[in-house]
C-alpha positions as CSV (number, residue, x, y, z in Angstrom):
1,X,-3.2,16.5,-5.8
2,X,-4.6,19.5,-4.3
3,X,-6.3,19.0,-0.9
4,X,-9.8,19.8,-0.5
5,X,-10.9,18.3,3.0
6,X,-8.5,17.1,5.7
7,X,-9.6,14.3,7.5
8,X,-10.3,15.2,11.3
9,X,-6.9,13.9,12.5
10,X,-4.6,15.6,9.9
11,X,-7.0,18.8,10.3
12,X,-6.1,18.7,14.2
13,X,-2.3,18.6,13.3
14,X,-2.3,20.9,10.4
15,X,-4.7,23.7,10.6
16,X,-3.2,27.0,11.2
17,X,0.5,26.3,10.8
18,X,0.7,26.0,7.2
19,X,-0.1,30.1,7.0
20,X,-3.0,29.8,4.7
21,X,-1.3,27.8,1.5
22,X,-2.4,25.3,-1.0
23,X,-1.3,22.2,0.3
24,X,-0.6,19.3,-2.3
25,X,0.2,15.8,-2.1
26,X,2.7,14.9,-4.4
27,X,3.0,12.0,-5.5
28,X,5.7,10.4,-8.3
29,X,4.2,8.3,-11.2
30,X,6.4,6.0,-13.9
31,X,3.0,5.9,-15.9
32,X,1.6,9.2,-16.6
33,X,-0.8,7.7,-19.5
34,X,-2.5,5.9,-16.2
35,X,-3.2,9.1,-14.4
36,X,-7.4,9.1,-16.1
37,X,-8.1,6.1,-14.1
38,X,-7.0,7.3,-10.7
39,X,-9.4,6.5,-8.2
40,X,-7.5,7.2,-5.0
41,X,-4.0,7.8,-3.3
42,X,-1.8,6.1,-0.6
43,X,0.2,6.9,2.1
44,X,2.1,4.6,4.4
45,X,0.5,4.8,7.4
46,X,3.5,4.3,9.5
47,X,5.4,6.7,7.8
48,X,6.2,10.6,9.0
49,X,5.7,13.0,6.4
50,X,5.9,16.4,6.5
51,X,4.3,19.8,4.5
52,X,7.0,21.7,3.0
53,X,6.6,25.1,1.8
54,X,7.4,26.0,-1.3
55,X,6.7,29.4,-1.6
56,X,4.1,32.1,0.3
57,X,1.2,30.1,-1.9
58,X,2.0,26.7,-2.0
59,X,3.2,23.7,-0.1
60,X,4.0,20.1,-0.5
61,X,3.2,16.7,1.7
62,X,5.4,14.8,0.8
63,X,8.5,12.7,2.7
64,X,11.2,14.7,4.3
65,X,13.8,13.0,1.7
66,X,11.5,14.0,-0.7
67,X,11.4,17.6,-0.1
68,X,15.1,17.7,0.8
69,X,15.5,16.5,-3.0
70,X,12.9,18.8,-4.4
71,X,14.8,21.9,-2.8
72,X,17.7,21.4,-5.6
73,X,14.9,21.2,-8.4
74,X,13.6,24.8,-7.9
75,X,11.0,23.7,-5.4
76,X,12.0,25.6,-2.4
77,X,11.6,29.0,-1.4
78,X,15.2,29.4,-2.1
79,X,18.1,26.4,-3.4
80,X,18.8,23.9,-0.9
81,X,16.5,25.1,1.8
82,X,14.0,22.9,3.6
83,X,11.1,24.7,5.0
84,X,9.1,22.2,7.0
85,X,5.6,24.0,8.2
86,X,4.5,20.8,10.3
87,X,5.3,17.1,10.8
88,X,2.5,14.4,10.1
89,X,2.0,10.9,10.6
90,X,0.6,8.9,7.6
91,X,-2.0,7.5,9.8
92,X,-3.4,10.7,10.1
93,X,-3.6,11.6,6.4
94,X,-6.1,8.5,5.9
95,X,-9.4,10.1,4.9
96,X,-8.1,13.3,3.2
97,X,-9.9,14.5,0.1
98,X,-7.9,15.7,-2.7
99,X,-8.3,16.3,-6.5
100,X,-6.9,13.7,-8.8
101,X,-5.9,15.6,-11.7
102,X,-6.8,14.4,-15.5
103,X,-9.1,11.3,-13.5
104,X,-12.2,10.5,-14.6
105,X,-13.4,10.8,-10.7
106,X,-12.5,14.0,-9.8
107,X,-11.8,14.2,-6.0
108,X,-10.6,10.7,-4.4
109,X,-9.7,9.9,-1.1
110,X,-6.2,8.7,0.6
111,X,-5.9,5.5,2.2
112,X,-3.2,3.3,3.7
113,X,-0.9,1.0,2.1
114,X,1.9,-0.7,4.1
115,X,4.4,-1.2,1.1
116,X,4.8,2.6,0.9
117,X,8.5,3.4,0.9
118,X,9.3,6.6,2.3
119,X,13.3,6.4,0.5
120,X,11.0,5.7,-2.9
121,X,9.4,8.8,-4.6
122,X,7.7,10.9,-2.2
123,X,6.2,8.8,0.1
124,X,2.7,9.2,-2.1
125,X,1.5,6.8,-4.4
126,X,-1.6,7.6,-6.7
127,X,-4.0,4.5,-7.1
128,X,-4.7,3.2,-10.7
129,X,-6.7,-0.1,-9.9
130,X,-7.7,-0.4,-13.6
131,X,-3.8,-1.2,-14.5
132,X,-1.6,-1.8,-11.8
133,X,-2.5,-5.5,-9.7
134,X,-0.9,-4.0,-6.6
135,X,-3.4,-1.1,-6.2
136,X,-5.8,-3.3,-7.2
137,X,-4.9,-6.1,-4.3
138,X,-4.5,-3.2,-1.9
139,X,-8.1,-1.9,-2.7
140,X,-9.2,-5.2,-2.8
141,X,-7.9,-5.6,0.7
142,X,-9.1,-2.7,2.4
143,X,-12.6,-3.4,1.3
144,X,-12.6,-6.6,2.9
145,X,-11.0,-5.3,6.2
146,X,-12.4,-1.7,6.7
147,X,-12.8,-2.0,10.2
148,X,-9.5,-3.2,10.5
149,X,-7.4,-1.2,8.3
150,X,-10.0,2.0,10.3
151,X,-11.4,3.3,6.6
152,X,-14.3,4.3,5.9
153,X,-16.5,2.3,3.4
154,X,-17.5,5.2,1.5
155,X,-13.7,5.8,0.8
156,X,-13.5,2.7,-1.5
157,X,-17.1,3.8,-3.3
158,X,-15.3,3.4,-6.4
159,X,-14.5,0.4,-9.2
160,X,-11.7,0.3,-11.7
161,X,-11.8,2.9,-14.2
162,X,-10.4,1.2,-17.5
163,X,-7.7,3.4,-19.6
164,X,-6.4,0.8,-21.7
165,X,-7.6,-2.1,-23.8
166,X,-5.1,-4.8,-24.6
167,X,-5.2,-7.6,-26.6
168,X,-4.8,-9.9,-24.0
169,X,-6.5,-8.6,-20.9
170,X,-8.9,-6.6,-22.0
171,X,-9.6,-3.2,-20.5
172,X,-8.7,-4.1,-16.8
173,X,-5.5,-5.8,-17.1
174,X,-5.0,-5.8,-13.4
175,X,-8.2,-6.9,-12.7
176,X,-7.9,-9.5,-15.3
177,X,-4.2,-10.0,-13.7
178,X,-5.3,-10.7,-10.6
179,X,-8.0,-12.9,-11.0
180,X,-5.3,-15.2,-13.0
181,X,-2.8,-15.1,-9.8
182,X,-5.8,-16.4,-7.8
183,X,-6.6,-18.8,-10.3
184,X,-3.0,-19.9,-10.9
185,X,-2.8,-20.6,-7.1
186,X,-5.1,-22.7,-6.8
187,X,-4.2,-24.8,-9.7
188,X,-1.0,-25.4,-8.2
189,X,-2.1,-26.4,-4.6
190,X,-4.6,-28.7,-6.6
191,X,-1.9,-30.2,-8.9
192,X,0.8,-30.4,-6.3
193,X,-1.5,-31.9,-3.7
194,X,-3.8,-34.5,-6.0
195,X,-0.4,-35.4,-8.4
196,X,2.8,-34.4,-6.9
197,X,5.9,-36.4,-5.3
198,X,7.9,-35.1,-2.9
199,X,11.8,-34.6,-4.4
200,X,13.2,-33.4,-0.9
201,X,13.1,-34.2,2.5
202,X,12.5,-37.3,4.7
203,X,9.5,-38.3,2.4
204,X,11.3,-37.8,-0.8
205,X,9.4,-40.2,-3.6
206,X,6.1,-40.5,-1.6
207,X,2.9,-38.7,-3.0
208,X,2.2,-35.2,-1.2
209,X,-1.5,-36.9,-0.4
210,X,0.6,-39.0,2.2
211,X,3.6,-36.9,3.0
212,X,1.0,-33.7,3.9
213,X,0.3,-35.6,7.5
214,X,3.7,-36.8,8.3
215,X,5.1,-33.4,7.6
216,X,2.6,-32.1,9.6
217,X,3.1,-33.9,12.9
218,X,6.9,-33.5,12.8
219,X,6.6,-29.9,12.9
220,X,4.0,-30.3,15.5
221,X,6.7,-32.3,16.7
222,X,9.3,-29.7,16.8
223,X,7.2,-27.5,18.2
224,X,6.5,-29.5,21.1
225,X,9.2,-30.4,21.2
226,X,11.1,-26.9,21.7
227,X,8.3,-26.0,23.8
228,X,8.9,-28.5,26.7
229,X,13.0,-27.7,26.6
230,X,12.1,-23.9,26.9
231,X,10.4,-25.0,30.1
232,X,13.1,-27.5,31.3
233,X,15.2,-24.3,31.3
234,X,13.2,-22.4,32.8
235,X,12.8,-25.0,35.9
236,X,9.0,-25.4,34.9
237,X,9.4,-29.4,34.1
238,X,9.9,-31.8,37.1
């Protein structure tokens, strides 16, 4: 995914020490069929990443495991060598434009997902909302908390691109997915809670309606309870 604007904070980090390449982020895909629908990429924003040359054109951001693996596949300027121009922190990546290859939306921003592994693929993940639920819950998630994940609303100016119709699900299977999970949730908080016994615990055989309470205050209990020896041992209790 070629790079097309870095965001301020990866501009300030990057900008003349990459001795004018293409940078890329590369990311690793099980599902190539998806790649049409992309409508983003991720980073883990706590992770450190790196841009790797790979020759006097071109250069990766990807993880430094990554690259060190990539440097036995022929993507090094020579076999085994690591050439790292400058370290990054994912954090600072959030907000870079880049072009999604074969997508329906052409250039797509990066944002910040906290599950990104930096020992799994390279540390980049592209987004396919339309049919995987976890990009979908992550989109989802930042669009609710913008201020609090710090990304920009027009980032996320974007809905599911569908790529492939099932039988079941329809166009959007993640979508479609997803909106089961939630709905499967609350069926079982209302069918545990309205007709379920307890078959555990100091209430076992009572109705959850009327253990809910008593579990309750003994953990309030507890906690208390822990609270006031803490401050016994602390001398704070007379």
């Amino acid at each position: 995914m070629e790079v097309v604007e870095w965001s301020p904070a990866a501009k300030a980090v990057i900008e003349g020490k990459v001795g004018g390449r293409t940078v890329y982020l590369v990311s690793a895909t099980l599902r190539p069929e998806t790649m049409y629908g992309q409508t983003n990429c991720f980073v883990g924003p706590s992770l450190k990443y790196g841009v790797f040359a790979i020759n006097d054109k071109d250069a990766f951001l990807v993880s430094y495991r990554a690259a060190r693996n990539m440097a036995f596949q022929g993507l090094s300027p020579a076999r085994g060598e690591v050439v790292q121009l400058v370290e990054i922190d994912g954090a600072s990546i959030v907000g870079t434009k880049v072009k999604a290859p074969f997508a329906v939306i052409p250039e797509v921003y990066v944002l910040p997902m906290e599950t990104v592994k930096a020992t799994k693929g390279t540390g980049v993940v592209t987004s396919v909302p339309s049919d995987s639920p976890d990009d979908y819950a992550t989109t989802e998630e930042l669009r609710k908390k913008a201020e609090y994940y710090k990304v920009d609303p027009k980032w996320l100016d974007f809905t599911p691109v569908p790529v492939i119709k099932t039988t079941k699900y329809g166009e959007l299977t993640a979508v479609e997915t997803a909106k089961a999970l939630a709905d499967a949730k609350e069926i079982a908080y209302k069918e545990g809670f309205y007709g379920g016994t307890m078959v555990i615990g100091d209430f076992k055989g009572e109705s959850v309606q009327e253990a809910k309470p008593k579990v309750r205050a003994q953990l309030i209990g507890k906690r208390t309870g822990r609270r006031l020896r803490g401050a016994r041992e602390l001398g704070r209790v007379a």
